[in-house]
C-alpha positions as CSV (number, residue, x, y, z in Angstrom):
1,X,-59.8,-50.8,-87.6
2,X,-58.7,-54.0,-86.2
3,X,-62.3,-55.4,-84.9
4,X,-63.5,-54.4,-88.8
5,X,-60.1,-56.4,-90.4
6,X,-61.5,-59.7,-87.7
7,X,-65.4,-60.0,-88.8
8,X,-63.7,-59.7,-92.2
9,X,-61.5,-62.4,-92.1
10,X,-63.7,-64.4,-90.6
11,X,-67.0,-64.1,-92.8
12,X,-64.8,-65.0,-95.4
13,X,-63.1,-68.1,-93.9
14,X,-63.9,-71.5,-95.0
15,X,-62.9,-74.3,-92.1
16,X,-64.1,-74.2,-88.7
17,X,-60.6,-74.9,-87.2
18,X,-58.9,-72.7,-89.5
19,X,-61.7,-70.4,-88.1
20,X,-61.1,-70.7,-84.3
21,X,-56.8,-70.8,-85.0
22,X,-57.0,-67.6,-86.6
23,X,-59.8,-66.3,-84.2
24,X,-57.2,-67.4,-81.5
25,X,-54.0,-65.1,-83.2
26,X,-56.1,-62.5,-83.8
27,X,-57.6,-61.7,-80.6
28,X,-53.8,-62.3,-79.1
29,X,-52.5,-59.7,-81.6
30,X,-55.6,-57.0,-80.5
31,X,-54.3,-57.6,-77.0
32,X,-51.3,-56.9,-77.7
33,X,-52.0,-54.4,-79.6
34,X,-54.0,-52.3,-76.6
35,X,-51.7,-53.5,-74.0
36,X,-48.8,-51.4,-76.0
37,X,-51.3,-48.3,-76.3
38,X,-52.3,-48.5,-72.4
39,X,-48.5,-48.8,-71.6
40,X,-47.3,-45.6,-73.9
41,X,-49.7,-43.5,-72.8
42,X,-49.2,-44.3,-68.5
43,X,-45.4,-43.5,-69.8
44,X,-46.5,-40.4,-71.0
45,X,-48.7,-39.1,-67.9
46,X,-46.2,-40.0,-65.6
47,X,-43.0,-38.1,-67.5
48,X,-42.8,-35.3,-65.2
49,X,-43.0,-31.5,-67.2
50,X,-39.0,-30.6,-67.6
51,X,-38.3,-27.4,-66.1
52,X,-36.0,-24.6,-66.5
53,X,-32.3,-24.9,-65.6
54,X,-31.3,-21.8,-63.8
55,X,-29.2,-19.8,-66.1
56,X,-25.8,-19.5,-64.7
57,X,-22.7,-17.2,-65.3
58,X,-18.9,-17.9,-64.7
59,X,-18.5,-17.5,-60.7
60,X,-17.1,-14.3,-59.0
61,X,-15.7,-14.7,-55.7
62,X,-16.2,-12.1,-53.4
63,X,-13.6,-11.8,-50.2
64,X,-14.2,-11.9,-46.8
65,X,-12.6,-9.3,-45.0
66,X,-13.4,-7.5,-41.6
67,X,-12.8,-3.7,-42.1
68,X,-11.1,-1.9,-39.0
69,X,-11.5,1.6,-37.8
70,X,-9.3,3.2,-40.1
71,X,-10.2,1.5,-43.3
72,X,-7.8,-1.4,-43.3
73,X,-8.8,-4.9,-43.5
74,X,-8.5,-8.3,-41.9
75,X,-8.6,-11.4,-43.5
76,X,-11.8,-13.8,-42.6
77,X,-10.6,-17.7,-42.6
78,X,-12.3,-20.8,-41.1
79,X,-9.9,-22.9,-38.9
80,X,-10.1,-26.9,-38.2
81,X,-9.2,-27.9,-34.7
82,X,-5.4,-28.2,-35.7
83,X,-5.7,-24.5,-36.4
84,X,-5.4,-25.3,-40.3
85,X,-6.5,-22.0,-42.0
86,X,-9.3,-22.2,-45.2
87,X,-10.8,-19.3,-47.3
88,X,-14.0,-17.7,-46.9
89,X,-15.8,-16.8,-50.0
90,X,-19.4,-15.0,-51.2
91,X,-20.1,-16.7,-54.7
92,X,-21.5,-14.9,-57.3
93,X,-22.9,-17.3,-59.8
94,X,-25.6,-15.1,-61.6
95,X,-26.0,-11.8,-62.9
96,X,-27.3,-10.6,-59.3
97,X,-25.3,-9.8,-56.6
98,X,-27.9,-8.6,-53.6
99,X,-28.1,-11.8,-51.7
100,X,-24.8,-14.5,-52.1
101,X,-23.8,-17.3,-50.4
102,X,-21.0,-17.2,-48.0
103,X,-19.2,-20.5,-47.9
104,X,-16.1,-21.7,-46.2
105,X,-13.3,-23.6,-49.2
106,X,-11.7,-26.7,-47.5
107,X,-9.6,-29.5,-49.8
108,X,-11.8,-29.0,-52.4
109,X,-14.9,-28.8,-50.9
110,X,-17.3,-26.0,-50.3
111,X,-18.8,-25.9,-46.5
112,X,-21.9,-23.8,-45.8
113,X,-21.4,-21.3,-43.2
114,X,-24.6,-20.8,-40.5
115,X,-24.5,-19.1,-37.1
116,X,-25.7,-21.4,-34.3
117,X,-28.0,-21.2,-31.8
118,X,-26.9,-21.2,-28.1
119,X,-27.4,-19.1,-24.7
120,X,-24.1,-17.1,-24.7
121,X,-24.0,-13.6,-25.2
122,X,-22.9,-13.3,-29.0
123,X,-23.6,-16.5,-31.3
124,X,-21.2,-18.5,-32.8
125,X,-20.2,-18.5,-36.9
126,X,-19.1,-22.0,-37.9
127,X,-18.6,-24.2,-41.5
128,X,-20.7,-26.8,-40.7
129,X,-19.2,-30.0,-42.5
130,X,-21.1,-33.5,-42.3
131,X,-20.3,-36.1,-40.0
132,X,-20.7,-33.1,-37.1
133,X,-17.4,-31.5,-37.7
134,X,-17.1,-27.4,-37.6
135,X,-15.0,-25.2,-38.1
136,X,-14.6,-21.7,-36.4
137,X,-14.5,-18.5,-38.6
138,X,-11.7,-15.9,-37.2
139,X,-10.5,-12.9,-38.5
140,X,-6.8,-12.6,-38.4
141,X,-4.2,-9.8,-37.7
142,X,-1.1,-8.8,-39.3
143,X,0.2,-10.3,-35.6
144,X,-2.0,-13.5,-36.0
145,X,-4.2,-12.9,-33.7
146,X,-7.4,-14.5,-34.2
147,X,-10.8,-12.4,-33.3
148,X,-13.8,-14.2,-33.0
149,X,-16.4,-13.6,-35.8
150,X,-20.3,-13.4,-34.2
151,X,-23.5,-12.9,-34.3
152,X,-24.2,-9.8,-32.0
153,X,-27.7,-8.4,-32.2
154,X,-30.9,-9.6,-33.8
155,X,-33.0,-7.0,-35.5
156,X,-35.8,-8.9,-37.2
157,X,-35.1,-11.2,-40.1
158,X,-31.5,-9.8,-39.9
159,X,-28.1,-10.6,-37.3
160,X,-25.5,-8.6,-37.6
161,X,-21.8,-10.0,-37.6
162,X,-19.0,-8.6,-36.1
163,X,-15.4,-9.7,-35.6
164,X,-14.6,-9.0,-32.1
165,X,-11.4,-8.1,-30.6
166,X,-10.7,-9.2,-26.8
167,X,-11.1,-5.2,-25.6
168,X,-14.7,-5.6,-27.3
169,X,-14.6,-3.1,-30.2
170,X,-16.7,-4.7,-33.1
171,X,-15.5,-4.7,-36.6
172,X,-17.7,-4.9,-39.5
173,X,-17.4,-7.5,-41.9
174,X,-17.6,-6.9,-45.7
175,X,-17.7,-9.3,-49.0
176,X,-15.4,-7.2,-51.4
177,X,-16.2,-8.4,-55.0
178,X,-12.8,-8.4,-57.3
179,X,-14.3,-5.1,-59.0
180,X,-14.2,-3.2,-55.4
181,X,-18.1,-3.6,-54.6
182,X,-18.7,-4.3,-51.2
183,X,-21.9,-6.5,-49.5
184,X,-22.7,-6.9,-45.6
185,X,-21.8,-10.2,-44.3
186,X,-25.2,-10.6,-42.2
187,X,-27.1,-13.5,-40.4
188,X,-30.8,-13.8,-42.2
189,X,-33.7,-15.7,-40.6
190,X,-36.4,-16.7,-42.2
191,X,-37.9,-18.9,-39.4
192,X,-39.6,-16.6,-37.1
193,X,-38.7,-19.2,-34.2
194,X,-34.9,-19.1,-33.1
195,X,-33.9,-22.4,-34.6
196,X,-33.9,-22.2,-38.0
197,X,-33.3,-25.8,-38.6
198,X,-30.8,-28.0,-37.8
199,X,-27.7,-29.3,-39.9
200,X,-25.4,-32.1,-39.3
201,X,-26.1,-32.1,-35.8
202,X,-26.4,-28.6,-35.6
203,X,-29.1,-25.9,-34.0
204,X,-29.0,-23.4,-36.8
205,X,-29.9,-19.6,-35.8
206,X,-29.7,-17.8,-38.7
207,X,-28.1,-18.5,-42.5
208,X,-25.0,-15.9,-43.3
209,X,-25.4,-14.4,-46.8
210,X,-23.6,-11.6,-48.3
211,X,-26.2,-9.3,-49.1
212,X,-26.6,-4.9,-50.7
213,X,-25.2,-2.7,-47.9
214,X,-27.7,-0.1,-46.0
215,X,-27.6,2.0,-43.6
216,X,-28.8,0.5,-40.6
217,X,-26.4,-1.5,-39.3
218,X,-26.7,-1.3,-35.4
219,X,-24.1,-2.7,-32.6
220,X,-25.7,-4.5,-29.2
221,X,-26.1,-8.1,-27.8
222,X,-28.5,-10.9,-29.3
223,X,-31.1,-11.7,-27.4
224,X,-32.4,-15.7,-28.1
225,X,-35.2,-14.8,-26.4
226,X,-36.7,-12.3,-28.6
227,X,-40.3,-13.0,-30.2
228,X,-42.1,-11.1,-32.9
229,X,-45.8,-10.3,-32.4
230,X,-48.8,-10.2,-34.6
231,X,-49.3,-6.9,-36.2
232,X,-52.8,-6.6,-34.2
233,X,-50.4,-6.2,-30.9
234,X,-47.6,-4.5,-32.0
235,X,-49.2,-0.8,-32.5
236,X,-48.3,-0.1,-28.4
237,X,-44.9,-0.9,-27.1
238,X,-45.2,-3.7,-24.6
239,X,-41.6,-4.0,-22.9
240,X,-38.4,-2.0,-23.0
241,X,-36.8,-4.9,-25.3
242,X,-39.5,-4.1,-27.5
243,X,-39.6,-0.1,-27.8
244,X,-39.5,0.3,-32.3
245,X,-42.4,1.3,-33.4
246,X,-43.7,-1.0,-36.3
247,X,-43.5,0.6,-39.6
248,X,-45.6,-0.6,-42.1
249,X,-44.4,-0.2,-46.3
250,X,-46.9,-0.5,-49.2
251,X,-46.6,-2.8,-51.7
252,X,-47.3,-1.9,-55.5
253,X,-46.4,-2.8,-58.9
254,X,-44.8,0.1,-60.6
255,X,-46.0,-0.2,-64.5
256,X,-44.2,1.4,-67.5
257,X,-45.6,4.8,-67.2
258,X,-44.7,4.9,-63.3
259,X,-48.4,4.0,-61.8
260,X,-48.0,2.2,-59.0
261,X,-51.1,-0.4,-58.9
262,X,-52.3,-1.5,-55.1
263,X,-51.2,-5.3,-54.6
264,X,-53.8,-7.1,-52.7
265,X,-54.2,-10.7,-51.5
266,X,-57.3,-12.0,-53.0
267,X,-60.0,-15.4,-51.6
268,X,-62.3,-17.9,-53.5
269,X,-64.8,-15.2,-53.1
270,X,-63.3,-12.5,-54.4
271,X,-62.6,-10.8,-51.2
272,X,-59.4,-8.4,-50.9
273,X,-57.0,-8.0,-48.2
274,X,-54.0,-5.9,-47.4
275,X,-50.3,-7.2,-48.3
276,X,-47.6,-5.4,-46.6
277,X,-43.9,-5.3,-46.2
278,X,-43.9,-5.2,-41.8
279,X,-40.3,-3.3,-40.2
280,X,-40.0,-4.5,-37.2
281,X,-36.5,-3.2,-36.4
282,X,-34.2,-0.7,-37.0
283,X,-33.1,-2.9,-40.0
284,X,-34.9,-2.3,-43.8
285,X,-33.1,-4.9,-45.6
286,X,-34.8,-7.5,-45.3
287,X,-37.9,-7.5,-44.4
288,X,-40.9,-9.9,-44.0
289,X,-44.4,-9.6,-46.3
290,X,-47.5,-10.5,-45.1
291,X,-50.9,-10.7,-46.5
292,X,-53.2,-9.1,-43.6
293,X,-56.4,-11.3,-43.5
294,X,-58.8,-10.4,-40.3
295,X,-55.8,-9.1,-38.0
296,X,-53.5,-12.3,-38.7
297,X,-50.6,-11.9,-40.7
298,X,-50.3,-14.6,-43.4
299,X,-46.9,-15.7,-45.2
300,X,-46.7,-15.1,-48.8
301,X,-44.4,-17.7,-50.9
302,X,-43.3,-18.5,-54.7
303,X,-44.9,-22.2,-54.8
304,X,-43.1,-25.3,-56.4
305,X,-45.4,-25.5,-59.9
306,X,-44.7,-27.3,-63.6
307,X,-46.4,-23.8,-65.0
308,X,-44.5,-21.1,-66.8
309,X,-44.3,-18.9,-64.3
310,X,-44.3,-19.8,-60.6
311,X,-47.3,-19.2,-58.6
312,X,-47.3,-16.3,-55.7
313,X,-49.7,-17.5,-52.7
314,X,-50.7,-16.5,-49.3
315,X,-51.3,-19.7,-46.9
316,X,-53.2,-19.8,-44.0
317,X,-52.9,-21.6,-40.5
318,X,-56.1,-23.8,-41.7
319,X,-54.0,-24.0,-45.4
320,X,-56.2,-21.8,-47.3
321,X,-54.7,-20.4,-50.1
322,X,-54.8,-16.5,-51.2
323,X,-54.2,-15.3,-55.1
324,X,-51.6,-12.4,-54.9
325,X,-52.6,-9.8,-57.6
326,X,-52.1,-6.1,-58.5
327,X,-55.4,-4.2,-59.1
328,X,-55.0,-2.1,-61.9
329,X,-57.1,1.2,-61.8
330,X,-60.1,0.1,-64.1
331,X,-59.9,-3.1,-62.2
332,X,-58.4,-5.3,-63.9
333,X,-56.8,-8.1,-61.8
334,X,-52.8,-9.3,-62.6
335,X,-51.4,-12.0,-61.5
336,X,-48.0,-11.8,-59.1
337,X,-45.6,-14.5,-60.2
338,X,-42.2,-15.9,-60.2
339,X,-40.7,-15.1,-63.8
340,X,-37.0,-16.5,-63.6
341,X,-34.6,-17.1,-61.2
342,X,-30.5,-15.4,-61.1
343,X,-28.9,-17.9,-58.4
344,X,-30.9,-17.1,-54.9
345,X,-32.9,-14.9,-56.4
346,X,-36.7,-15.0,-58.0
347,X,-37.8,-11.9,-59.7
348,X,-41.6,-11.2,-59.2
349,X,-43.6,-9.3,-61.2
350,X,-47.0,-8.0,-62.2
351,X,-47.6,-9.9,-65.5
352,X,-50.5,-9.0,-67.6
353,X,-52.6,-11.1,-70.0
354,X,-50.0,-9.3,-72.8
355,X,-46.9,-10.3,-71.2
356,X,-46.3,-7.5,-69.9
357,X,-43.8,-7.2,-66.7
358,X,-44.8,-4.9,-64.0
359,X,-41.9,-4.7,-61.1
360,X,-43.1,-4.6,-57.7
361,X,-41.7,-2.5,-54.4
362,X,-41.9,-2.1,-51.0
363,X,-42.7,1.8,-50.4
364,X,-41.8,3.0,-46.7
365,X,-44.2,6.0,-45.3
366,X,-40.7,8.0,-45.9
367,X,-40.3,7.0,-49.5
368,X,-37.8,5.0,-49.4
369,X,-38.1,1.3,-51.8
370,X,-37.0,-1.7,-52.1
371,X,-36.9,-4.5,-54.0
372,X,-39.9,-7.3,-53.5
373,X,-38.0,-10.3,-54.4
374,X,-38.3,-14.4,-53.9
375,X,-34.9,-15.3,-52.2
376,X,-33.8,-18.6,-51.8
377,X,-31.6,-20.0,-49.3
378,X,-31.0,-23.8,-50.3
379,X,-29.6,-25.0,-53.6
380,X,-32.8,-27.3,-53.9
381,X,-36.5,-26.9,-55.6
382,X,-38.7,-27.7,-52.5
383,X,-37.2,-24.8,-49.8
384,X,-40.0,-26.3,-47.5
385,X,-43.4,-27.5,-47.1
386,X,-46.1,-25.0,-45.6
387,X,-49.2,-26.7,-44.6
388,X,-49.4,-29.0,-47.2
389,X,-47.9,-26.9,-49.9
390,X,-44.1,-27.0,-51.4
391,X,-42.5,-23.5,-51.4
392,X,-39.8,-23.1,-54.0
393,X,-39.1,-19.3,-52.5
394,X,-39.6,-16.9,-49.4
395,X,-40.8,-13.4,-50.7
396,X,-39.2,-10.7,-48.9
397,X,-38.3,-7.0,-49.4
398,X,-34.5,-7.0,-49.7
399,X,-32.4,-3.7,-50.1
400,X,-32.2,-2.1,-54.0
């Protein structure tokens, strides 16, 4: 419309000069003019796609106790160097309770609590503040004696704590909600390496979450040394440290009429693998899942994304990517995604093309389920970056 409003006003002009003037302010008003469209619309690709806000409840705070022999309890605190005692807390900040964080309160300040890696025989717990400080987490008698609170035996992804009294017994140690619901207080690894990462200065072996209580909770010594092997070697035992027998649980997505649909990891050509949930332990509770392409075991992750729903990939050494999907039994293929997150927790599901919400579980050879869930450990978007590609969550199979 502009360049037609130009060779109008100019056929019609009468003087040369006031010809090339107005020639002059028009062409500087057309330039403005397309310099103000090219500007709005680089604003408007480069606005990122607003996301989400996790939905949040008013925070529960669960107790830290360590529960003796005959039922009675111990209080958990974290102590500075002066011996200055603090609370130890699991927050509930969501409508789901199965996996917490534990954190230590300190003047107003809230101090995540990680077990650290070293070459004694039980790891340490500490509050790890910035600027390097620490502070030791105790249980404490009615005599105020203090008992060291560690890490004493690694079985897989989980560590479990015990306070410690100087004869050696081991006490167990619960989060008690203010309702009387009670959570192990457990180190988790997601790293398959010993050091998880490190924070403020410290060699992190395992995070310590509050998470659903289960029935294999097992008493020994850590051992840093331990190493989990591909699934291709782990069908003999090799050593006396590693005598479990692997046991592998399906994973399918359970529809409204109680099908359960296979759950496959999927190529560019089409081509289907196995995904699994891999016990490698005594422990159930949390447990890795792997998508098995050609005898390697792939990790499967919730994927940072500006979609609806959050994307559900397998990723490869080489950084090839797998489509997670549930095979329904004419064929169909559903998509596994991310649907909404409750504090550290991402619900997956099966989600047809009619929004409809299949839930998926880990079935043991035995029968037993649980929960396939995208668990979070870090108050953050990006969790990590595998291989070129930011994870938002860790899928595991956690405890119903």
């Amino acid at each position: 419309m502009s360049f037609t409003i130009y060779y109008y006003i100019m056929k019609n002009s009468k003087h040369s000069v006031s010809k090339n003037l107005l020639k002059l302010s028009i062409l500087l008003g057309i330039s403005i003019l397309l310099f103000s469209c090219e500007n709005t619309t680089s604003k408007e690709k480069k606005e990122p796609v607003p996301k989400e806000e996790v939905a949040k409840v008013p925070e529960t705070i669960w107790r830290l106790k360590a529960i003796l022999l005959d039922g009675q309890s111990l209080e958990i605190k974290a102590l500075d160097k002066e011996g200055n005692m603090f609370d130890v807390n699991a927050i509930q900040n969501s409508d789901q309770d199965s996996f917490l964080d534990i954190e230590a309160f300190v003047n107003g300040k809230r101090i995540p609590i990680k077990m650290l890696l070293n070459k004694d025989k039980y790891a340490p717990v500490k509050a790890i503040d910035k600027g390097g400080i620490s502070y030791d987490i105790k249980a404490i008698t009615p005599q105020g004696e203090k008992l060291d609170v560690k890490g004493v035996k690694r079985f897989g992804n989980i560590v479990s704590i015990k306070a410690i009294t100087k004869e050696g017994t081991f006490y167990g140690v619960k989060a008690i909600s203010p309702s009387g619901k009670l959570n192990d207080v457990k180190g988790v690894k997601i790293n398959i390496k010993d050091k998880e990462m490190t924070l403020n200065g410290f060699n992190v072996f395992a995070h310590v979450k509050a998470i659903h209580q289960s029935d294999n909770d097992y008493e020994g010594i850590i051992n840093p040394k331990e190493k989990l092997k591909k699934i291709a070697k782990r069908k003999k035992k090799s050593t006396k440290e590693d005598e479990f027998k692997i046991i592998i649980w399906n994973i399918k997505a359970v529809t409204k009429d109680g099908k359960n649909l296979q759950v496959k990891a999927i190529d560019e050509e089409g081509k289907q693998f196995d995904v699994k949930a891999i016990q490698d332990s005594e422990q159930y509770s949390f447990m890795n899942i792997k998508a098995i392409v050609d005898g390697n075991e792939l990790p499967i992750k919730v994927l940072v994304s500006d979609d609806e729903y959050a994307p559900v990939k397998a990723i490869s050494r080489d950084g090839k990517i797998y489509d997670i999907k549930a095979i329904a039994e004419d064929g169909t293929i559903i998509d596994m995604k991310g649907i909404n997150r409750l504090g550290n927790i991402i619900n997956l599901k099966a989600v047809t093309d009619n929004d409809e919400f299949y839930a998926i579980k880990a079935f043991s050879p035995k029968g037993k389920l649980n929960d396939v869930k995208g668990i979070k450990i870090f108050d953050r978007e990006t969790e990590m970056t595998l291989r070129g590609n930011k994870v938002y969550a860790h899928v595991k199979a956690l405890t119903q």
